[in-house]
N, C-alpha and C positions, 0 to 999 in steps of 0.2 A: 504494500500500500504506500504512496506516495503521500510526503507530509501534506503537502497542498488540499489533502481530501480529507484532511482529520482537522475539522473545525475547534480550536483549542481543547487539546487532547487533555486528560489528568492520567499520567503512568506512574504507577507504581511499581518499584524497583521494591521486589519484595527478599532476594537474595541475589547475588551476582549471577544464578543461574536462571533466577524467574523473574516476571513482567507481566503484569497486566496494566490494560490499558481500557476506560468504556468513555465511547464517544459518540454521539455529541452527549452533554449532559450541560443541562438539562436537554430530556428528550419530550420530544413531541408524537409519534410513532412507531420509532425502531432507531434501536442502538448497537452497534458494534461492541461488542467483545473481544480485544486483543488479549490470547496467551500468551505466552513466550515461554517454552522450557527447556534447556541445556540436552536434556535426554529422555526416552520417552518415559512418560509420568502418565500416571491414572488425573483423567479431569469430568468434573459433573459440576454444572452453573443452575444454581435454583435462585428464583426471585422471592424475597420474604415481604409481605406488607410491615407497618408502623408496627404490627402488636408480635411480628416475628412467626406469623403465619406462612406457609408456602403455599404463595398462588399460581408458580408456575415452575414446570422441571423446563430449563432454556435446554438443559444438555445431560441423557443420561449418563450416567457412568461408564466414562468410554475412553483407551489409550490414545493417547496422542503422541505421533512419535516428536523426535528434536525439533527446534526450528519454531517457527511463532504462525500460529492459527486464527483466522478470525473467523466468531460467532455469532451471528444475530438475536437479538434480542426483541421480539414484538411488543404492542402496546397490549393487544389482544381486548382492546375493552376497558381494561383496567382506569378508574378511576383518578383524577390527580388527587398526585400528592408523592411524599416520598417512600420509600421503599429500598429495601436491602440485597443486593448483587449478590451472594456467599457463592463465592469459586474454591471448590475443591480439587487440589493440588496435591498427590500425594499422600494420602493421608490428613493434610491438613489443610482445613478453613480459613479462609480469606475474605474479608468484608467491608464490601463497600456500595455506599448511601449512593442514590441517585434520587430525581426528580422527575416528573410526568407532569409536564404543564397540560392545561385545559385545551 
C-alpha cells in the first residue's frame, strides 16, 4: 500500500517484529486493518462495543505467514460511537479504540 492512500494513519509498533496499523479512523464505512508480522503468527481481529461486547469476528483465527496483510473492517450497521479493535497476535491481545461517525 502506498502512503499517499492511508489518510493519517495511527501504527503501532507493538515489538520490533509486529505493526499494526487501522485506517482511516475515525471511520465512516470500512476500515483497513494493517498487520505486520516478522514470521508466521496465529491472527483473529474481533470488534468489541463501549460495554466490551463482541459484535463482530473481522477475522477468524487464521495463520498469517511473514510480511504485512491488510484487513477490512465493515461498518455493517453498526451504530456510532466508539468501539474496540482486539487483534490477536500470537497468543496475545492487542487493543485499540476506534470511532464510527454518523
Amino acid at each position: 500500500s502506498r502512503q499517499e492512500d492511508i489518510p493519517n494513519p495511527r501504527s503501532v509498533r507493538l515489538s520490533r517484529k509486529t505493526t499494526i496499523a487501522i485506517y482511516p479512523n475515525p471511520i465512516a464505512d470500512r476500515a483497513n486493518i494493517l498487520v505486520s508480522v516478522a514470521q508466521q503468527s496465529t491472527v483473529e481481529i474481533i470488534l468489541l462495543d463501549a460495554y466490551g461486547r463482541k459484535v463482530d469476528n473481522v477475522l477468524p483465527r487464521q495463520e498469517q505467514s511473514a510480511g504485512s496483510r491488510k484487513y477490512e473492517l465493515q461498518r455493517n450497521g453498526l451504530a456510532a460511537g466508539w468501539y474496540v479493535v482486539g487483534i490477536l497476535i500470537d497468543e496475545k491481545w492487542r487493543y485499540e479504540k476506534i470511532i464510527l461517525t454518523q
